[in-house]
N, C-alpha and C positions, 0 to 999 in steps of 0.2 A: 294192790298197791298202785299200779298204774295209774287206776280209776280214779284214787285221791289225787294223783299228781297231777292227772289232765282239767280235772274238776278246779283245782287252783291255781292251774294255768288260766284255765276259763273267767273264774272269778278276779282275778289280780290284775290281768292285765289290759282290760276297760279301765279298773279304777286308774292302771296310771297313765291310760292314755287323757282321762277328764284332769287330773290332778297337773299332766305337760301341759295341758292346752289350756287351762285355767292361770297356769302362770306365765304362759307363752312361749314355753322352750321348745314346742313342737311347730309345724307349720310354719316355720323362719323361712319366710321368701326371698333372703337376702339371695345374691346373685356377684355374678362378676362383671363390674360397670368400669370399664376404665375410661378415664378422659382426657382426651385429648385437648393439651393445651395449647401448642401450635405447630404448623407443618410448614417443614421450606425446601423448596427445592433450588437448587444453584446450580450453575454450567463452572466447569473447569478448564475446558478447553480452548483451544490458543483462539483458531480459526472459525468453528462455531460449534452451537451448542448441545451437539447432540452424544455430550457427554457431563453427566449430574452429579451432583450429590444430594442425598437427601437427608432431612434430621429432622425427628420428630419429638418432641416432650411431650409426654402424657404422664400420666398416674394411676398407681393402680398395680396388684398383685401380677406383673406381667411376666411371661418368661421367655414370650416370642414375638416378634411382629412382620407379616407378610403386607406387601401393598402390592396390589395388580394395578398398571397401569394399562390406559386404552387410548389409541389413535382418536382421533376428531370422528371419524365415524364408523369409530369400533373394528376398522379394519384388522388393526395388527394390535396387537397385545402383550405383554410381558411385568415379569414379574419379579420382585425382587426382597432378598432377606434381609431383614436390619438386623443389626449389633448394636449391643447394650456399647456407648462410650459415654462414663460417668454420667452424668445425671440423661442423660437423651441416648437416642436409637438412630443409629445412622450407618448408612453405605452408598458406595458409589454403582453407578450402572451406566450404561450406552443404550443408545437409542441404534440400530444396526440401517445403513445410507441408504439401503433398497424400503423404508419402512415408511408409512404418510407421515407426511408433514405437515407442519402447523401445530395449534393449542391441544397437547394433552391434556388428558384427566386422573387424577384418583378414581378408578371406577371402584375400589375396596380396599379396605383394611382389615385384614383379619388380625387379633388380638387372641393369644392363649396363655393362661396363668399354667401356675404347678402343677396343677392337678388334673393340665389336658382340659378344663374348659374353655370353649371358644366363642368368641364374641365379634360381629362381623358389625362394621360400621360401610353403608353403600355411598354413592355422589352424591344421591338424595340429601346426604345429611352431610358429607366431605368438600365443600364447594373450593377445590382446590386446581389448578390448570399450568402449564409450565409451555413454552415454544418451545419447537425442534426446527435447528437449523436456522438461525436467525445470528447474526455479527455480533458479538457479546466482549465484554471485557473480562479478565481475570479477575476472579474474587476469591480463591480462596487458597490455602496452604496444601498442596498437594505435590509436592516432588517429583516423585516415581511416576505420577499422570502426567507432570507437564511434560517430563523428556520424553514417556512415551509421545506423545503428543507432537511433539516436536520433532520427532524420529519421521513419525507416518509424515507430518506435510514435508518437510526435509525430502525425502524419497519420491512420497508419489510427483512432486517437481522437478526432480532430477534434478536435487544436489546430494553431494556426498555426506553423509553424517559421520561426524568423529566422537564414537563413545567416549573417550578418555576426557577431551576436552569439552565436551556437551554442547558441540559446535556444529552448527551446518558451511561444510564447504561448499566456491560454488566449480559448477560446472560452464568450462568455456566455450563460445564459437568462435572456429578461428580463420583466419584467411588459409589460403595456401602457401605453401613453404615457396620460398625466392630459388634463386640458382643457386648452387653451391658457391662461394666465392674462394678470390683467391688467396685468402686464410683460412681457411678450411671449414669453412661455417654457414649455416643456411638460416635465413629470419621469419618468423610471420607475427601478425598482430589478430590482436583480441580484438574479435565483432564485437560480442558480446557478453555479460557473466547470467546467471541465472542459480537458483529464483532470486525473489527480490529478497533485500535484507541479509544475501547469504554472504559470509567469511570470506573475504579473497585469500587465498592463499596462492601458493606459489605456481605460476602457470608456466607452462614451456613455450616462450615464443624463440628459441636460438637451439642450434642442436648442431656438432659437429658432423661435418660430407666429406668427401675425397674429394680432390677436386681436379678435375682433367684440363690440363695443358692443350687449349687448340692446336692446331696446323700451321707452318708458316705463312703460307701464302690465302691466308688467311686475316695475317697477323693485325692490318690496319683496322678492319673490322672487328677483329678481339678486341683492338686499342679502346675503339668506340664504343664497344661492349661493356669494356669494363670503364670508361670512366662513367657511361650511366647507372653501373653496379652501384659504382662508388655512389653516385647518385641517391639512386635509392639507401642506400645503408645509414648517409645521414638521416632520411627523409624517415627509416627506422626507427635508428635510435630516437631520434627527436618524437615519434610515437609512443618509444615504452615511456620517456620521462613523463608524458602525459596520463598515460598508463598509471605511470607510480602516481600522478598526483588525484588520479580518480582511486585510486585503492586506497587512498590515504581519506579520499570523501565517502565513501561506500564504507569504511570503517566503522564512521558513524550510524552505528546502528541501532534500531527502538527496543529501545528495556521493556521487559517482563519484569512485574512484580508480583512478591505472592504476600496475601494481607492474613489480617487475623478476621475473625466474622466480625460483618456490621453489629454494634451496637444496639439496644433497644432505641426504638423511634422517640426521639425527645419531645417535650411539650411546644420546641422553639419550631420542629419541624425538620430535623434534620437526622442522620444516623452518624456515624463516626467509629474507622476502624484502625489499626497499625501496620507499616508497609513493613516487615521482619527485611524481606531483602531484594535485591533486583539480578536480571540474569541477561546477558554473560558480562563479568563483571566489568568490559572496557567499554560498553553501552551507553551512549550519551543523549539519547532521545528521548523526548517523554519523562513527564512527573507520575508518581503516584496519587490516585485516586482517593482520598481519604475520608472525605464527603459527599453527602449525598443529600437530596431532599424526600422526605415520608412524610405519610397522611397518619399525621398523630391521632389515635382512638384511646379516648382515655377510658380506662377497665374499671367495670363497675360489680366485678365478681368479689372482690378479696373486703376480709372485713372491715381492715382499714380502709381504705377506701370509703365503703360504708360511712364512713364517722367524718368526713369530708366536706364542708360549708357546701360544697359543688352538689354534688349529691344529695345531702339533705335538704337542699331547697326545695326539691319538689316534695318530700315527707313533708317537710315544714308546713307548705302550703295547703298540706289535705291535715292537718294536725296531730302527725306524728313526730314526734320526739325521741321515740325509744332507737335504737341500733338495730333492735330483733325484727321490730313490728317493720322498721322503713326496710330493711333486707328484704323482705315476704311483698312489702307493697310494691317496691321497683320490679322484683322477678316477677308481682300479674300483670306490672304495667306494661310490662316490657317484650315478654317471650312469646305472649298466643300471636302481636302481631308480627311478630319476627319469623314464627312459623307460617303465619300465611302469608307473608310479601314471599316466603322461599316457595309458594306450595304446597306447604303441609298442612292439611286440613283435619287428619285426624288425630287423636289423642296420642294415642302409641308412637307414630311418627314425631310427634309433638315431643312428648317426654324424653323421647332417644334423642333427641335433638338439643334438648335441653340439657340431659347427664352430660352431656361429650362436648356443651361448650360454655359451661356454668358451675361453679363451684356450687356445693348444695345449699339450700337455705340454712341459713343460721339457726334457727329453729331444731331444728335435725339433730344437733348436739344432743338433746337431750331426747331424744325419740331412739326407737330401734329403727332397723332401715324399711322393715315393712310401714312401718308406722310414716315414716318420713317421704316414703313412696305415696302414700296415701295423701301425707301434707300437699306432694304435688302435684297429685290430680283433681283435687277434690277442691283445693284454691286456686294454685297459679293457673291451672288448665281449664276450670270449670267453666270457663264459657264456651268451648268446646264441646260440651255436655249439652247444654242449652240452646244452641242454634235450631233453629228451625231446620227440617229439611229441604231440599232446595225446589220440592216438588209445589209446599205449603207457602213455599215464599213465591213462587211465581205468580199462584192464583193467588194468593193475597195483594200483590203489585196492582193485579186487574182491580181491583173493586178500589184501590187508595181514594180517600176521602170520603167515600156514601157511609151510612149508619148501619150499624148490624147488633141483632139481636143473637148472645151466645148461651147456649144450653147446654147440660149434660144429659144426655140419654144412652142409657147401658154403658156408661164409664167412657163415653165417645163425646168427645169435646165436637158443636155444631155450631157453624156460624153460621147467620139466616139473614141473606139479605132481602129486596123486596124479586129478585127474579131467581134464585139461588141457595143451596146449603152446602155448607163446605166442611168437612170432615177436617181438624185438624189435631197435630201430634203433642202440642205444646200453647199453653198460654202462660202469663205470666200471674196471673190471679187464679185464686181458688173459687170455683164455679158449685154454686149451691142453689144459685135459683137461676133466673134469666136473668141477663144482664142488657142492660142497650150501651153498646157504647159507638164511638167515632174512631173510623180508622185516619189517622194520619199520615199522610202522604210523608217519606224521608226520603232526602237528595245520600246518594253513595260514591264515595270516592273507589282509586282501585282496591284498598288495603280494605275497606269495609262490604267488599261483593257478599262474603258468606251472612253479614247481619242481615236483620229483616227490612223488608222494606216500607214498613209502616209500624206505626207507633198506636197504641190503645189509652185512648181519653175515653172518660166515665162519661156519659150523656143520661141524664134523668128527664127531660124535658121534650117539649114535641119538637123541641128547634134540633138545625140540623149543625150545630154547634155545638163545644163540649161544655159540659157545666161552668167551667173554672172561668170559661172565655166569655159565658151569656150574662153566670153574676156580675162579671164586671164591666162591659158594654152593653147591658141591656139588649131589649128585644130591638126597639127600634133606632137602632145603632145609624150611625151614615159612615160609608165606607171613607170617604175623602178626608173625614179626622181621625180615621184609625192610625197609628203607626206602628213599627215595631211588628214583633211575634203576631199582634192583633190581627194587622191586617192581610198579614202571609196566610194563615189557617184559616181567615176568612175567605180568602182568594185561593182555596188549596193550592198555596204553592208548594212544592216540597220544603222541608225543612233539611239543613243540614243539620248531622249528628256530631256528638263532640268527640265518641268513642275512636282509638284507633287515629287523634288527626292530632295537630300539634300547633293548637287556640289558646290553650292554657295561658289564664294573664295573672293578674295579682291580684283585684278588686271584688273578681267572685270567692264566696266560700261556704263549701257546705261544712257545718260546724257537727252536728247532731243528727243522730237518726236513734229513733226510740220505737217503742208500741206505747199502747197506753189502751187497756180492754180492745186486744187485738188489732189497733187501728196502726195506722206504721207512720210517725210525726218525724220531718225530714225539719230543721231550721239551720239558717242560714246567714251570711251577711251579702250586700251589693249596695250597690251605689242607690241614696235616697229616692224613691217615687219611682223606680222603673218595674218596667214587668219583664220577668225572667223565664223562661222554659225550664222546666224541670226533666233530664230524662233519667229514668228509674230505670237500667237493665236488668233483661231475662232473658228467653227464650225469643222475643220484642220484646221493645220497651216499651212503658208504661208513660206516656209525654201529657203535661199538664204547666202550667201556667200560675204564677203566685205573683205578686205586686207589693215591689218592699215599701216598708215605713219612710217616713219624713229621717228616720236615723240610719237607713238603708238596712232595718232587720226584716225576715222574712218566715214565713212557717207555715206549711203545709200539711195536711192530714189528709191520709188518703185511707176513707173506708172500708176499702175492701183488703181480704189476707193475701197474701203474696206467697206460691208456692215453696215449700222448704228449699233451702241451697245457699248458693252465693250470689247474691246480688252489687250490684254499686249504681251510684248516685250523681250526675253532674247538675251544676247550674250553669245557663247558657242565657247567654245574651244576645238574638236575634237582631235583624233590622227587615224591612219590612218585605225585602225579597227572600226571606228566607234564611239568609248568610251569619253566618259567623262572626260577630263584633270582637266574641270573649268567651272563655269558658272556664271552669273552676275545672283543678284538680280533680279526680272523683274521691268519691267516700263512700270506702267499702264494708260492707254488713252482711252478715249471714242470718235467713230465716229457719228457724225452728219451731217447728208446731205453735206457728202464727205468733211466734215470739222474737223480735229485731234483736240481737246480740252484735254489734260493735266488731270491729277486725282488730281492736285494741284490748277489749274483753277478752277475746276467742285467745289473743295470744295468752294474756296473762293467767287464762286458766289451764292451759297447755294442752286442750282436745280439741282442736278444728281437725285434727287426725281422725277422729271418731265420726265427725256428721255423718258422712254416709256410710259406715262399715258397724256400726254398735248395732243394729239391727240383726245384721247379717250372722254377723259373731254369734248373738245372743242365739238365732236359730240354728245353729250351728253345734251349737252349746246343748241346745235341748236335744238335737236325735241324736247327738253322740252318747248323751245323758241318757233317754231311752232305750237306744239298744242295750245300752249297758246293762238298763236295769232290768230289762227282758234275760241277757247273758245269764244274772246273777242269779235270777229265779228259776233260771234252768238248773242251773248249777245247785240252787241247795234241792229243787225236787231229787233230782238225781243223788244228791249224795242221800238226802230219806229215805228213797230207796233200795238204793246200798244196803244201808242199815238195816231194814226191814227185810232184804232176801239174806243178809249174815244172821238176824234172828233165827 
């Protein structure tokens, strides 16, 4: 009986591990992603600020959140619990007087959901910093902090604090006590009050003496004595009245306010918060703060947003219209160079960067999250895939401008110049024979260091010019009426690129990108008669040259296939150093087994999730398929012979 039971363990439970993974309930890579929406840190205290509060908004299955903070150079360090208060996470903490000073950091945030999993966001990706110890104003509603607060500098100044009243008394210098007189009373005055600001309250300058009756023969000398007492005693009094009229001005003293939190930053430029109340309430110094000036960033996460004249301008401009598709095209336009102005070069760093400060693509709605995960590698991030390495881009810079001949042998892409061959990792065409082409010389800003530094134009000819540039100026061209793009490539000057910079005008546009028997047809519009640079990205780009009509349309074909992935498409208006006049939005397309599919297609058929993972699945699908089917053949020999040893 066993033997049945184990044998249909054996058989049953391959089939429903093919039957989960076929409908996708198994391998769910979902995960716990929270994100952080914004972090503020604020000082509360009177004197300075090395007392905070901190609040953070994030989203996401949370049930705890630690932040470690670090000194400027990591000397000293500490750490602190947040509390869930209504929708954000906030708590107060101190920075302790013996500790560096200066710009703190976030050096971590650890996040943990329900069920104890944890999620660590680093500075890498937290670009957040606060002063310690620097002259600050009151910003927020915190009670029990101010009066401590006010207690500690009250004390370490040497005045007296009065709980009851929430008052610092001050503390006085005084002269020395007079002679006793003869009313029985001795005087002195106030040097001084301390600290500044503090409460005058009642000081001792009079205090009853006994007073001893001189000697007779004395007595002329007492006479004189006392009528200087008396002297002085006016010259006394006449000091407290002064007294009282300074303790009547030191009354006057600077309010404390406590506000409610600033506002979100307006579009006008400004923040705006409410003063609840002031302290101590006969305080006549000083208004409340209620404004302020901020660097308005207008958010380009939220879907409304999205649907915004502002925003859609740039879709508009590459000819997108839809809500879904312009979502998907701002997030590639937007985020690879945003990771690499921060430093982040690779994908993983890339993506965690992007979860924690971007709502997900719109798209995603209808995806599962591995699926959705895959949307953002495979589009937004995919030219991260494709860079060259930085080893293939050096020695490629050396050679810019000479002609090279590229081959494959043994699945090794070879570049072959006339003193030279060069082993490289990535081209942007698919290499089936030999190819001659011209490398182009590209000028790079900071933001474009990781692209390549040269561009690949097709060369069929003995000239040492690219095709696109010989048809159209001939062999025996004269440089001095060349202009434009013409005469920069002619003069290898570098070219500037359009990727990554911020050219974009209104009069280029690339309209269409197609195949047509695997050829890849890019049209266009521009202004009548000009000649435009084409750059086609990849791993490098593909730079070529087209020359629109008398109506400004344009169209180029480019023979050769262009490796599977994600490509995009600018047109560029050069002048003859090289420079940047203009440049179109790009237009973006995905190749597929030498087939140009549209980034407006790819949505509306709802798999650009698929490009690079349907392979992998599909093999994935077969060995599990296999073993299975090896399990089940085991299983029935085994039960035959069962059967046959119970005959």
């Amino acid at each position: 009986m066993f033997k049945k039971i184990l044998l249909l363990f054996l058989f049953f439970v391959p089939l429903f591990f093919i039957v989960q993974y076929s409908s996708g309930t198994i391998l769910d890579n979902s995960s716990f992603l929270p994100v952080i929406k914004s972090i503020d840190i604020d000082p509360f205290s009177i004197e300075s600020n090395n007392y905070f509060i901190i609040t953070i908004t994030a989203e996401g299955d949370i049930s705890s959140i630690l932040v470690r903070l670090a000194s400027p150079t990591e000397l000293n360090k500490t750490e602190v619990n947040l509390k869930k208060v209504d929708q954000n996470w906030s708590a107060s903490f101190s920075i302790p007087s013996d500790f560096e000073k200066g710009d703190w950091i976030i050096s971590e945030i650890i996040f943990t959901d329900k069920s104890g999993v944890i999620k660590k966001y680093g500075s890498n990706i937290i670009k957040k910093s606060f002063n310690v110890e620097k002259e600050v104003s009151l910003d927020i509603l915190d009670t029990e902090a101010i009066n401590e607060q006010k207690k500690q500098v009250c004390v370490q100044d040497g005045g007296i604090w009065d709980s009851e009243k929430i008052i610092c008394k001050c503390s006085f210098n005084y002269s020395d006590w007079s002679e006793c007189s003869s009313e029985g009373f001795r005087i002195r005055t106030i040097l001084s009050s301390y600290p500044d600001n503090c409460f005058i309250n009642d000081s001792i300058t009079k205090e009853e003496c006994e007073y001893v009756v001189p000697k007779e023969e004395n007595k002329e000398q007492i006479n004189n004595v006392e009528e200087v007492k008396e002297e002085e005693i006016v010259e006394e009094v006449k000091k407290e009245e002064i007294v009282e009229e300074v303790k009547e001005e030191i009354k006057r003293i600077q309010c404390i306010f406590t506000y409610s939190s600033w506002s979100e930053c307006q579009p006008n430029g400004t923040q705006t918060r409410k003063s609840f109340s002031k302290m101590p309430a006969n305080c006549s110094i000083g208004s409340p703060i209620l404004v302020r000036n901020c660097e308005y960033v207008a958010p380009v996460k939220e879907e409304e947003i999205v649907e915004e004249k502002v925003i859609l301008g740039d879709c508009e401009k590459a000819g997108i219209t839809d809500k879904v598709e312009c979502d998907m095209y701002l997030y590639k336009l937007k985020t690879v160079p945003a990771c690499l102005s921060l430093g982040i070069k690779d994908k993983n760093g890339c993506r965690e960067y992007f979860l924690n400060n971007y709502s997900k693509p719109l798209k995603c709605v209808e995806l599962s999250n591995e699926e959705c995960l895959s949307l953002i590698d495979n589009v937004i991030l995919s030219e991260l895939d494709t860079m060259l390495d930085e080893d293939d881009n050096e020695i490629l810079s050396n050679i810019a401008g000479e002609k090279i001949a590229i081959q494959k042998e043994n699945q090794k892409i070879i570049i072959k110049t006339e003193n030279q061959e060069i082993n490289v990792n990535k081209l942007p065409i698919v290499i089936s024979e030999e190819t001659s082409a011209i490398l182009i010389p590209i000028e790079k800003n900071e933001i474009q260091q990781n692209l390549s530094s040269v561009g690949i134009s097709i060369n069929n000819s003995n000239s040492n010019l690219p095709d696109d540039v010989i048809n159209r100026i001939g062999e025996n061209y004269n440089i001095d009426k060349l202009k434009g793009v013409d005469r920069a490539i002619v003069e290898k000057i570098p070219l500037e690129q359009p990727k990554f910079s911020e050219s974009q005008g209104e009069k280029l546009l690339v309209s269409t990108v197609k195949t047509d028997d695997s050829k890849l047809i890019i049209e266009g519009k521009a202004e009548p008669n000009q000649v435009i640079t084409l750059f086609i990205y990849s791993s490098m780009p593909i730079v070529v040259t087209v020359e629109t009509d008398q109506d400004g349309n344009w169209i180029y074909s480019l023979d050769k296939s262009m490796v599977d992935g994600t490509h995009e498409v600018y047109a560029v208006l050069h002048n003859d150093k090289g420079k940047i006049i203009e440049s179109s939005m790009p237009k973006m397309f995905f190749i597929e087994e030498a087939q140009a599919v549209s980034i407006d297609e790819t949505f509306l058929q709802g798999n650009v999730s698929q490009v690079n993972t349907k392979a992998e699945d599909i093999l994935k699908l077969y060995l599990l398929g296999g073993i299975s089917i090896i399990v089940i053949l085991i299983s029935i020999l085994l039960i035959i012979k069962n059967r046959t040893e119970e005959d």
